[in-house]
C-alpha positions in Angstrom: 9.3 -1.9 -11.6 7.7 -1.6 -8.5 9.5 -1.3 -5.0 6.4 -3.1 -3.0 3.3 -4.8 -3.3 0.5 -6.2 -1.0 -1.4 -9.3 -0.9 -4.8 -9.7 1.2 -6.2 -13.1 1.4 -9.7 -12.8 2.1 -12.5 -15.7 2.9 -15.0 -15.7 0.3 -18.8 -14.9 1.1 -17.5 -12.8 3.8 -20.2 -11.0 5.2 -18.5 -7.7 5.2 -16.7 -7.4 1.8 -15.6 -4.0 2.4 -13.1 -5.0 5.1 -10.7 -5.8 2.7 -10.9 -2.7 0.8 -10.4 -1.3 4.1 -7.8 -3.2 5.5 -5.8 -2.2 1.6 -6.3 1.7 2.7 -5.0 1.1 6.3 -1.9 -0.9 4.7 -1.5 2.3 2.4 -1.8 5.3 4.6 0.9 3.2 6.9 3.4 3.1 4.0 2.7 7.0 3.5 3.5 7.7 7.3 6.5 5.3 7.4 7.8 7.2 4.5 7.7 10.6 6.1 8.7 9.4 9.8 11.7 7.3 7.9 12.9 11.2 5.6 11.9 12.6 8.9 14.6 11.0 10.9 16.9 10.2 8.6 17.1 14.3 8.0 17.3 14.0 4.4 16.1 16.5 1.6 13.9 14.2 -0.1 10.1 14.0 -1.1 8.2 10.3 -1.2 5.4 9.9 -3.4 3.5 6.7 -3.1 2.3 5.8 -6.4 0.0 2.9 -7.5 2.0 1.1 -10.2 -0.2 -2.0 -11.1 -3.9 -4.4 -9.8 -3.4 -7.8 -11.0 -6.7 -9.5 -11.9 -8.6 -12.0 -10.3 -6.5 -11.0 -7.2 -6.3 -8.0 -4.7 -2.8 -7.4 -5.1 -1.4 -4.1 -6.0 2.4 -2.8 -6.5 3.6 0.8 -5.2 6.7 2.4 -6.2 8.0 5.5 -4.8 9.1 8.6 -7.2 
């Protein structure tokens, strides 16, 4: 089961599709530097490893879990 997911509504005909693919990568690499600031300060012995669990079609939607 996943611990997160994000959803990017996105105008259709946009005249710069890739914005949304890189708007998904920015959302990403934050969750991987909230991770490690959050193990970081919270001076734990633990490793996060962001994992893509799931796309759902005919949306851009896709759940995470950490292992």
């Amino acid at each position: 089961m996943a611990d997160f997911g994000y959803k990017i509504d996105f105008a259709e005909d946009t005249e710069d599709p890739g914005r949304v693919f890189r708007a998904m990568l920015e959302l990403i690499e934050f969750s991987k530097v909230t991770d490690n600031t959050l193990i970081k300060y919270l001076d734990v012995e633990i490793e996060s490893n962001l994992v893509l669990e799931n796309i759902e079609q005919g949306s851009f939607i896709v759940w995470f879990k950490n292992i």
